[in-house]
N, C-alpha and C positions, 0 to 999 in steps of 0.2 A: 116876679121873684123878689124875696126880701133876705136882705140878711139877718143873719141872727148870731150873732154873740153869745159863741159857746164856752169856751175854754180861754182862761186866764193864759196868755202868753207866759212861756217861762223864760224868755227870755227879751229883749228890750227892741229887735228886728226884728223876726220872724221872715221871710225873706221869701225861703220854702217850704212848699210842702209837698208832703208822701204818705199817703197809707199805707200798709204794708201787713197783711190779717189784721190785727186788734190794735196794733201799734200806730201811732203817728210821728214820722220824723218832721222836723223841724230846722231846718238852716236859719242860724242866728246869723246875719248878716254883720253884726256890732264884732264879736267873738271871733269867727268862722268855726263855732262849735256846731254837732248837730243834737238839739235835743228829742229824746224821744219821750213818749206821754200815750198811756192806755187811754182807753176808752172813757176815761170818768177824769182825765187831764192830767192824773197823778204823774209826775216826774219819774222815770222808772230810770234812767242814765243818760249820762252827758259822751256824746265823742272828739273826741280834739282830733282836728283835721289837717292839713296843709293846704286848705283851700286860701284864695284871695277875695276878698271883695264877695263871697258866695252869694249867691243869686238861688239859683234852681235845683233841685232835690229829684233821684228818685232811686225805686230800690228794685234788685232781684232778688232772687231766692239767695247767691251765693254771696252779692258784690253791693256797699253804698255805692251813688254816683253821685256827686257833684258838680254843679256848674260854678267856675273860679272866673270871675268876669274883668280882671285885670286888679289896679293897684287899689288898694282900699284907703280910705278916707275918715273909717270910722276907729281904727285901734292901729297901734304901732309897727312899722316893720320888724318884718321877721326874717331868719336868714332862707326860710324857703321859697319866700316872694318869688314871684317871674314879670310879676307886671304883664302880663298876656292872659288872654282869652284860652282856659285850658278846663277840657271838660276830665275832672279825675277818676280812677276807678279803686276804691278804698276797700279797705275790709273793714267787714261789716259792724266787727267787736271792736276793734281797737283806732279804726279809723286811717289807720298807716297805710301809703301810697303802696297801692299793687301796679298802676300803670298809669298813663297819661297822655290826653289827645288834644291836640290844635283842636281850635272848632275850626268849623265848613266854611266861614268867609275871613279867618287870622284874625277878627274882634271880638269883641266884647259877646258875654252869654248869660242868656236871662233865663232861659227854659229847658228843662231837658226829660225826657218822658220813657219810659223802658217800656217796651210790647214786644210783641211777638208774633211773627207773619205767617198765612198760609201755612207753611211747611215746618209752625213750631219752632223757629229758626229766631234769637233774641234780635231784636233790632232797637234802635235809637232815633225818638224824633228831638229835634235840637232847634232853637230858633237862632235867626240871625238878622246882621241890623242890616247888613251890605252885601248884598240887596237884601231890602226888610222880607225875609221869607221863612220859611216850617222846613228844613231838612230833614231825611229819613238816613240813617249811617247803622253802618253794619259796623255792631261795635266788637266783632270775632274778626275782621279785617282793616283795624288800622282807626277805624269810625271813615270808611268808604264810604262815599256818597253812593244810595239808592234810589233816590228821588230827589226831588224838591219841587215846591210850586211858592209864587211869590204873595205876597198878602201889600194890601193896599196900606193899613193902618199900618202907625209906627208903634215904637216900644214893644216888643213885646215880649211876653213875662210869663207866668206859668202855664204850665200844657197839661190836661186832663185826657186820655184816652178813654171816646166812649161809641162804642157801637160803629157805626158806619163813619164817626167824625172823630176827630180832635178839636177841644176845647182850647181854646187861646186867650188868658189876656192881656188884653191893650191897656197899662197902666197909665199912660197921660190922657187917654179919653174914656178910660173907666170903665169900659166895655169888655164883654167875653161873649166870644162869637166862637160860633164851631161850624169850623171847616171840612168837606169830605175831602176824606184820606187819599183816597181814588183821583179827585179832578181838581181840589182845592178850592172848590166851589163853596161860598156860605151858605151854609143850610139851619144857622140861626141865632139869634144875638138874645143877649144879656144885657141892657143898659142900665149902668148905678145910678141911683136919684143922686141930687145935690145934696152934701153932708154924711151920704154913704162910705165908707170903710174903700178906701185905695187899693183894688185887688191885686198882691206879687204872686205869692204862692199860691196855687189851684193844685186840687187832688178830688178825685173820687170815688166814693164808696155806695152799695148799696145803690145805685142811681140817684144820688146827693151828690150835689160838686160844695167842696169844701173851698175855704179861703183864706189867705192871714194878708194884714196890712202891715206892711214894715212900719208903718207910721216914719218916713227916711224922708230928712231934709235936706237931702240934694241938692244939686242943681234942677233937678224937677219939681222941689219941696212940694211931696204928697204928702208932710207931715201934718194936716189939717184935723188932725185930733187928738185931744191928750195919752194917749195912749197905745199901742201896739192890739192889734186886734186877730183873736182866729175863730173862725164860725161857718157856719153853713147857709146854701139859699133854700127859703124855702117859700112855696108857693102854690 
């Protein structure tokens, strides 16, 4: 699988990402705005959020979600800061808090993925750092824990729901592996060449997993190239 550099970032993170029908959102990780962009990249609206430090994207029919991964580093405080791991649940138009949940271990959150189980019933897969693992939360009960299975690798960063697996990646060893949902078992990896695009954000469409590099020089500085990058693998 290769990447390919599809769409001009519109914004200088990109952090996360979401398809969502024709749409792509966007978590500016710089901002904590989300941007959205049609099919052909075009800027269609910006959301001002109350998110911190945003990490992870994803969407339903009725609600944005947000992963707010504590104190940000990259633009000024704000008077809604919490400095805590809080996953949001926004409205979709305007971005304004509808509600707000602890994550599953009280840290930091990289990943967040909206599906739907057996019974049609919305659920939430969420990653966390302590213990490095994939939660499954029932986000109509509080974000209850319904599962969990632990994962070896560290960091980990956007979540792709596909078929029998979820897609995970591991942003300091650059890999995206997918896990079954069922046993947490790997059932198959991605590994980026040397000089490849830092995978945060993962989304898919079409059976295309998509990706954005924050291009973020952290203390993990993945910032290893001029630029913020969003594109697709293909192979």
């Amino acid at each position: 699988m290769k990447p390919v550099s599809t769409f001009e970032s519109p914004c200088k993170m990109p952090n996360g990402l979401q398809w969502f029908g024709d749409e792509l959102f966007i978590m500016d990780q710089l901002t904590d705005d989300v941007l959205v962009i049609d099919e052909t990249g075009k800027l269609l609206r910006t959301i001002n959020t109350p998110t911190e430090n945003g990490s992870g994207i994803t969407v339903d029919d009725n609600y944005l979600w947000t992963a707010s991964n504590g104190q940000s580093v990259s633009r000024p405080a704000r008077s809604t800061d919490t400095h805590l791991g809080y996953i949001y649940k926004l409205d979709k138009k305007t971005g304004k808090m509808v509600d707000r949940y602890r994550t599953p271990d009280g840290g930091g959150i990289h990943g967040i993925e909206w599906d739907k189980g057996p019974d049609g019933k919305a659920r939430m897969w969420v990653t966390a750092f302590n213990p490095t693992a994939i939660f499954l939360c029932d986000p109509n009960d509080g974000m209850k824990e319904i599962d969990c299975f632990r994962v070896s690798l560290p960091r980990l960063h956007g979540l792709a729901r596909d078929g029998d697996g979820i897609w995970c990646a591991h942003t300091t060893d650059n890999v995206i592996v997918k896990y079954n949902v069922e046993t947490g078992k790997e059932i198959d990896r991605i590994a980026m060449a040397p000089g490849d695009p830092y995978v945060h954000g993962l989304s898919i469409r079409n059976g295309e997993l998509w990706y954005a590099d924050a291009n973020f020089a952290g203390k993990h500085n993945t910032a290893t190239r001029d630029k913020p990058e969003i594109g697709k693998l293909v192979g």
